[in-house]
C-alpha positions as CSV (number, residue, x, y, z in Angstrom):
1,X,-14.5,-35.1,14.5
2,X,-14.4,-34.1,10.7
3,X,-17.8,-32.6,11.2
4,X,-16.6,-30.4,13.6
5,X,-14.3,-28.9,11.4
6,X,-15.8,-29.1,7.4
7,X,-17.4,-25.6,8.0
8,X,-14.1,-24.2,8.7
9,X,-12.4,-21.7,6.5
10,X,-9.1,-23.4,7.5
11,X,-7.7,-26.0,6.3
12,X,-7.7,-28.9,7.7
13,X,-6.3,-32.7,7.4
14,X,-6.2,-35.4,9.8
15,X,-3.2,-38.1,9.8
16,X,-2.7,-41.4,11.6
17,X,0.9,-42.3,13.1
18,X,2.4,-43.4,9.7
19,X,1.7,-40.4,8.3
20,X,-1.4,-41.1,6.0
21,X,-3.8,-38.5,5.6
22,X,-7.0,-39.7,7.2
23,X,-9.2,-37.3,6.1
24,X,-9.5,-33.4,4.7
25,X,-12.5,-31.1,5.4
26,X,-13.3,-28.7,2.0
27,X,-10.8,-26.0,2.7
28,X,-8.0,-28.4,2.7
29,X,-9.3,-29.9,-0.5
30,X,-9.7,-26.5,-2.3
31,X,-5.8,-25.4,-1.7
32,X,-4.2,-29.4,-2.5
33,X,-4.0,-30.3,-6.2
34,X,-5.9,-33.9,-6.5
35,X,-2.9,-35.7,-7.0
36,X,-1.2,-34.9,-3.9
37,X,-4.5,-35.0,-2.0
38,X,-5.0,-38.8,-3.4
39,X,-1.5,-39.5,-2.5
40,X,-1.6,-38.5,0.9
41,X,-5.2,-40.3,1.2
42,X,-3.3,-43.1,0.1
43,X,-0.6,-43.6,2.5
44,X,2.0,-42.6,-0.3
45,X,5.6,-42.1,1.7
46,X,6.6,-38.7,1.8
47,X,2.9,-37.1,0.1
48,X,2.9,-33.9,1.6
49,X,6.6,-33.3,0.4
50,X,5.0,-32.6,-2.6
51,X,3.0,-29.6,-1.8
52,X,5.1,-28.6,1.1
53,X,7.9,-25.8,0.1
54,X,9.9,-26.1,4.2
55,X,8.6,-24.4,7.4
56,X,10.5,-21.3,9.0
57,X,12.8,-22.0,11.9
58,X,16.2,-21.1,12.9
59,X,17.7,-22.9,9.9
60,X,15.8,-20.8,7.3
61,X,13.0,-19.0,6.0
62,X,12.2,-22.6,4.2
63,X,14.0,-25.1,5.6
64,X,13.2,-29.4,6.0
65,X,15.0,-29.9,8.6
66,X,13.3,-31.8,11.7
67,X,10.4,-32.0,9.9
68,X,7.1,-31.9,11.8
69,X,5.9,-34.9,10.4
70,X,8.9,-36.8,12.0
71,X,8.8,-35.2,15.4
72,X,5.3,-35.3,16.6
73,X,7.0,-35.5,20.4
74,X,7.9,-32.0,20.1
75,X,5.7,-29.4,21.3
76,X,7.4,-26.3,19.4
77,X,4.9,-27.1,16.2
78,X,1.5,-25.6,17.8
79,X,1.9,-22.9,15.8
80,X,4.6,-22.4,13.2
81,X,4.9,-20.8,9.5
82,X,4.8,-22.9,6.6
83,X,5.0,-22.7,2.9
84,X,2.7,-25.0,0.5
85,X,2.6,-25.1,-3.3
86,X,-1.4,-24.7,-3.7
87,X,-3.9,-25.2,-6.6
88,X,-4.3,-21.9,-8.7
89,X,-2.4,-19.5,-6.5
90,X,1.2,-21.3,-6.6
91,X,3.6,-21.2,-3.3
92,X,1.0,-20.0,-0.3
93,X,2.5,-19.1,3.6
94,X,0.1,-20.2,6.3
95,X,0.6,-20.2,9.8
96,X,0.0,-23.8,11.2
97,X,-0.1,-26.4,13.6
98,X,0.6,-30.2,13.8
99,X,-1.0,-31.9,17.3
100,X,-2.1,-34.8,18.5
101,X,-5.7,-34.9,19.1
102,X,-6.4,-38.4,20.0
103,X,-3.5,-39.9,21.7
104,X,-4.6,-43.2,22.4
105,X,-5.5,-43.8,18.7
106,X,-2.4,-41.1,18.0
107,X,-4.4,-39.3,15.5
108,X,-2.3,-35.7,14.9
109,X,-4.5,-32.7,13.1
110,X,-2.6,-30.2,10.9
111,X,-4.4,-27.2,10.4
112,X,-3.4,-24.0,8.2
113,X,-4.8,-20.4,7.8
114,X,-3.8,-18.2,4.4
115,X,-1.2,-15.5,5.8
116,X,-1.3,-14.3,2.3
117,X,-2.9,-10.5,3.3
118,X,-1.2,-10.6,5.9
119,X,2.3,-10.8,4.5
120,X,0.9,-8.0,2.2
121,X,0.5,-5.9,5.1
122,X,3.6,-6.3,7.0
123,X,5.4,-6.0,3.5
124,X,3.5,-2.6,2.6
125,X,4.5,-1.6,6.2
126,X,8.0,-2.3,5.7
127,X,8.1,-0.6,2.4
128,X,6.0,2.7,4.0
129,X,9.0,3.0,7.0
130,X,12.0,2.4,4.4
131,X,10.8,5.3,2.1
132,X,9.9,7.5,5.9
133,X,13.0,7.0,6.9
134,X,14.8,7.7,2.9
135,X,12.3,11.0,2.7
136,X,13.4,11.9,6.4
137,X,17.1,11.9,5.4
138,X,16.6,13.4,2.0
139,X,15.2,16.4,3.6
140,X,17.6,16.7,6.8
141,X,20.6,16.7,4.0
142,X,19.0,19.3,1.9
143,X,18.7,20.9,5.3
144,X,22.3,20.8,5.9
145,X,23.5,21.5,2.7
146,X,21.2,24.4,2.4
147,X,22.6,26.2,5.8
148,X,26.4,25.4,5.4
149,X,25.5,27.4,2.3
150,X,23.8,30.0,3.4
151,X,26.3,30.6,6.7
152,X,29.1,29.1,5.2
153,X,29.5,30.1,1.7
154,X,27.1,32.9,0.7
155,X,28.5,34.7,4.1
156,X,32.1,34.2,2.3
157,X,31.3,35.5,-0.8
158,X,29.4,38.5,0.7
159,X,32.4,39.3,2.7
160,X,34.7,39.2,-0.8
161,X,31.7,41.4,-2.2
162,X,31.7,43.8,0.3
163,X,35.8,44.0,0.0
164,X,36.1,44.5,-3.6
165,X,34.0,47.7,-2.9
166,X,35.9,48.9,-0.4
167,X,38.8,48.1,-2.6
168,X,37.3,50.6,-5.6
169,X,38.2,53.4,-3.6
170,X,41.6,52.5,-3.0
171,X,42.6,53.2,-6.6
172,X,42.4,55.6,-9.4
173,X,43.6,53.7,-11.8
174,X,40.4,53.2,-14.6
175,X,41.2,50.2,-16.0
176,X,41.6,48.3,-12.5
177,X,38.8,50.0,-11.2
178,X,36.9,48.6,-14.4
179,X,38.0,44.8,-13.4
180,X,36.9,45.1,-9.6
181,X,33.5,46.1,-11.2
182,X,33.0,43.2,-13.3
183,X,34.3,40.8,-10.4
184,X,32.1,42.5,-7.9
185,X,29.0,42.1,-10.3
186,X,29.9,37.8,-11.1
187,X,30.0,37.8,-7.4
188,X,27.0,39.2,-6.3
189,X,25.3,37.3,-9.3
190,X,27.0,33.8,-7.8
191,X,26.2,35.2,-4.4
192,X,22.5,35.4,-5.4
193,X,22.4,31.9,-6.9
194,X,24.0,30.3,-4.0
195,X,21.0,32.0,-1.9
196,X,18.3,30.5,-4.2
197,X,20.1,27.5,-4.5
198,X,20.0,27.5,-0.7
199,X,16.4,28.2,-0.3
200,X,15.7,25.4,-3.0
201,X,17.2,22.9,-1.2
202,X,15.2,23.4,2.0
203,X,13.6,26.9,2.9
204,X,14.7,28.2,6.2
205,X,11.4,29.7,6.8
206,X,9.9,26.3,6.3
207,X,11.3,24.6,9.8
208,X,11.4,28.3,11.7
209,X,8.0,30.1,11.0
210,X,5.8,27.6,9.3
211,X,4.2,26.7,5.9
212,X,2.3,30.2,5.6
213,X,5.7,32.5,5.3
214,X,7.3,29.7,3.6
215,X,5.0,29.5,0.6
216,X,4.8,34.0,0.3
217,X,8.5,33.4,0.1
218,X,8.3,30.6,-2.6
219,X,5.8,32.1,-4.5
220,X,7.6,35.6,-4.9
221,X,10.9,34.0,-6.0
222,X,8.3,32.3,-8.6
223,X,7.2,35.8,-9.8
224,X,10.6,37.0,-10.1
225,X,12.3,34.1,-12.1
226,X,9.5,32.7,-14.2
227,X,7.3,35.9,-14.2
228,X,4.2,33.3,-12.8
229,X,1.9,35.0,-10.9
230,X,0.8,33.1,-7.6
231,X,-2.8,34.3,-6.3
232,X,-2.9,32.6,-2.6
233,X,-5.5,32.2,-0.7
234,X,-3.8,31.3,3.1
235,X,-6.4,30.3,6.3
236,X,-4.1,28.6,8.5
237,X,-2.5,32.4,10.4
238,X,0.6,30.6,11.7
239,X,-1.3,27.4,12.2
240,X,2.1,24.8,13.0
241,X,1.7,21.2,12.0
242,X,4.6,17.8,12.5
243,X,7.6,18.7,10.4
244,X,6.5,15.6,7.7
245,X,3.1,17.0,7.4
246,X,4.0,20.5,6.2
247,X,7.5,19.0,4.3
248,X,5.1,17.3,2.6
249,X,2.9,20.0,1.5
250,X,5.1,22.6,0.6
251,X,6.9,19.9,-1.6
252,X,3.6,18.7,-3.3
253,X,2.9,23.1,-3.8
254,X,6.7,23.4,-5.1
255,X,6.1,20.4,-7.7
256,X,2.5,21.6,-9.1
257,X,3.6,25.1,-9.4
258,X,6.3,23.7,-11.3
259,X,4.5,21.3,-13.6
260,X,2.4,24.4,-14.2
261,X,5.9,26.4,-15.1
262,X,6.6,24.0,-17.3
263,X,3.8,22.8,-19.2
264,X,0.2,24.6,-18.3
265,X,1.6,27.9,-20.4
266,X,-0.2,30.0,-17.9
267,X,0.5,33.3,-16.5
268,X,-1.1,33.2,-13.1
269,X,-1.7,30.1,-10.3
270,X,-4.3,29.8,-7.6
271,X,-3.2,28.4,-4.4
272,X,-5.9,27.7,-1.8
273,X,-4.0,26.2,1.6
274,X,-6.7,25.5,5.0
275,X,-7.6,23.3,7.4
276,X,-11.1,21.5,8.1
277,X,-12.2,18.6,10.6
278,X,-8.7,17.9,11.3
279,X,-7.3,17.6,8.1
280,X,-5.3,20.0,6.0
281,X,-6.4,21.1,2.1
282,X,-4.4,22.0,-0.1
283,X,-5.1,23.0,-3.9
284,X,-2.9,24.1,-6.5
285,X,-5.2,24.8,-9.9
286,X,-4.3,26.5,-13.2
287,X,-6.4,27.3,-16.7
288,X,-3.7,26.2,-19.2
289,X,-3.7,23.7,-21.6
290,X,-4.1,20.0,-19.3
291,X,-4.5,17.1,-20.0
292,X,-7.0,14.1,-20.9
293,X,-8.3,12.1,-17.7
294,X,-6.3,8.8,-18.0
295,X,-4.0,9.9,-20.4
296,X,-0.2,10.4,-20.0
297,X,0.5,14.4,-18.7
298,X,3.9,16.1,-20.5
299,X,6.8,15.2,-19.0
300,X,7.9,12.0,-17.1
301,X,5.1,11.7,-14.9
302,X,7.5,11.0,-11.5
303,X,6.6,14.6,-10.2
304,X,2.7,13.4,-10.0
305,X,3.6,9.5,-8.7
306,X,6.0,11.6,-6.2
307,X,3.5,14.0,-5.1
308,X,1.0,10.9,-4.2
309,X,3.3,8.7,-2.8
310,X,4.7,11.7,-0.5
311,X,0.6,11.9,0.6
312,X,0.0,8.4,1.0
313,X,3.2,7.9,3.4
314,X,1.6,10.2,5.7
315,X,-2.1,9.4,5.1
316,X,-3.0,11.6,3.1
317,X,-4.3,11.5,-0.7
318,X,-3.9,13.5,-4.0
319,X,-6.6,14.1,-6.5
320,X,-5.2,15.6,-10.3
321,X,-8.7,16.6,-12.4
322,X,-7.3,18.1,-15.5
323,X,-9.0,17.9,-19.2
324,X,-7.5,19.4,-22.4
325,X,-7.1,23.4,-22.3
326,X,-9.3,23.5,-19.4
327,X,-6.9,23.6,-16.9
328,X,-5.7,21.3,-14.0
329,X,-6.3,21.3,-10.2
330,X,-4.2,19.2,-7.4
331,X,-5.6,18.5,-4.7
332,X,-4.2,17.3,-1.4
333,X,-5.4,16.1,2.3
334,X,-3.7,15.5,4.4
335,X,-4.3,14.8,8.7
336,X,-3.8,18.1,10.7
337,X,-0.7,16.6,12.9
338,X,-0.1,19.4,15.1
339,X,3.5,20.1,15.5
340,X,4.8,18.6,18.8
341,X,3.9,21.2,22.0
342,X,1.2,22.4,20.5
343,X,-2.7,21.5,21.7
């Protein structure tokens, strides 16, 4: 019988009634340190204790109780998950089994495949959905906050505005008429920086006409507050994706137009923005100073781990190709997700 197994990538040992280890095919002997494979060759009470860390069940993750090895009868161990201390790769999960194969000589098999990747996967899955779902309510706050104050308090403050100038022709007196002009002017200043503000936080355009008006809009408040000059090159005419996919590229845009604010020293921006076999390109490139491939970019370096970990979560990747005072380009692609309704 051990023939028929010592070509198998799983491991694999065979135990008599007592609980001695009758025999291990290679794959069992390459996971067991020696010592506990000579003990459990040896009859020794309890061997497998020593490289077994508990089996999941409804008592725990890792838990001893009604061991496997003291309730062959049961038929709920055909396939269970188990934890092992191995040799070289420390405390290993495997799915497993413990069954009688020969009952008349009551000869029980145990058999274990690595779950190692596998556990990987399900954790990388996990930890993909947690930060969906932490991106997803990021956005729909700034989304909220960003119309309460636009229709809320901006429409407040332009009322007051629109008041105090009514209000200027109600008097005569200079020196009153002096103070309604200086509260009129901090108000429309606050008024303006409660509308960028707004439009910050989540860009009504964004969510109502799509990724084309919402970067022209971005990119003239750039002009006009940092005096950076924006040359964009648009293909997609109205072209509507899923809400993630284009909250995801106009937030990767806003960040490398900013990095470029901040630390290209540059005076104008290209922005190319299209779509090709069924994924959307973006790139973002500048001429300023850059940066050394591999080496550290000014700055804290969370907008550029941001900007690909926004892209991966969608399935998408970022490419940064910068080299000292020659300039960097970002590049983004991302799948062409149409936006719900549309073919």
């Amino acid at each position: 019988m051990l023939k028929m197994y010592a070509n198998s990538s799983e491991a694999i040992l065979f135990f008599d009634r007592g609980g001695k280890a009758l025999a291990a095919n290679p794959a069992a002997e390459e996971i067991l340190d020696e010592d506990v494979l000579a003990a459990l060759l040896e009859g020794e009470d309890g061997a497998i204790c020593r490289a077994c860390a508990g089996y999941t069940n409804e008592h725990g993750l890792r838990s001893c109780r009604d061991c496997y090895f003291h309730h062959p009868e049961r038929d709920d161990f055909t396939s269970f998950q188990v934890y092992l201390q191995t040799k070289g790769k420390g405390l290993v999960p495997y799915t497993s089994s413990f069954q009688t194969v020969d009952a008349d000589r009551d000869i029980r098999v145990f058999m274990l495949r690595d779950m190692t990747r596998q556990f990987l996967t399900q954790e990388r899955l996990y930890e993909n959905k947690m930060m969906k779902h932490v991106i997803d309510a990021q956005e729909n706050e700034r989304k909220r906050i960003s119309r309460e104050l636009h229709d809320g308090v901006a429409q407040e403050l332009m009322s007051a505005v629109v008041d105090l100038r009514v209000l200027k022709y109600m008097t005569g007196d200079a020196g009153l008429l002096e103070k309604v002009r200086q509260t009129e002017a901090s108000l429309s200043r606050l008024l303006e920086d409660i509308r960028n503000l707004s439009v910050e936080l989540r860009p009504a355009a964004l969510d109502d006409l799509g990724l084309d008006a919402a970067f022209r809009s971005h990119f003239k408040r750039v002009e006009e507050n940092f005096g950076l000059l924006v040359n964009y090159g648009g293909e997609l005419k109205g072209r509507r994706y899923a809400s993630e996919i284009e909250t995801v590229i106009y937030r990767v845009c806003q960040e490398a137009i900013l990095n470029a604010v901040k630390y290209a020293d540059v005076e104008t921006v290209d922005v190319i923005l299209s779509e090709q076999g069924g994924r959307v390109l973006l790139s973002v490139s500048d001429r300023g100073r850059g940066f050394a491939p591999g080496g550290r970019p000014d700055g804290t370096g969370l907008g550029l781990y941001g900007m690909r970990e926004r892209a991966e979560l969608v399935g998408g990747t970022l490419e940064v190709e910068s080299a000292p005072y020659a300039g960097t380009t970002v590049r983004l692609n991302v799948p062409a997700v149409p936006e719900k309704g549309e073919g």
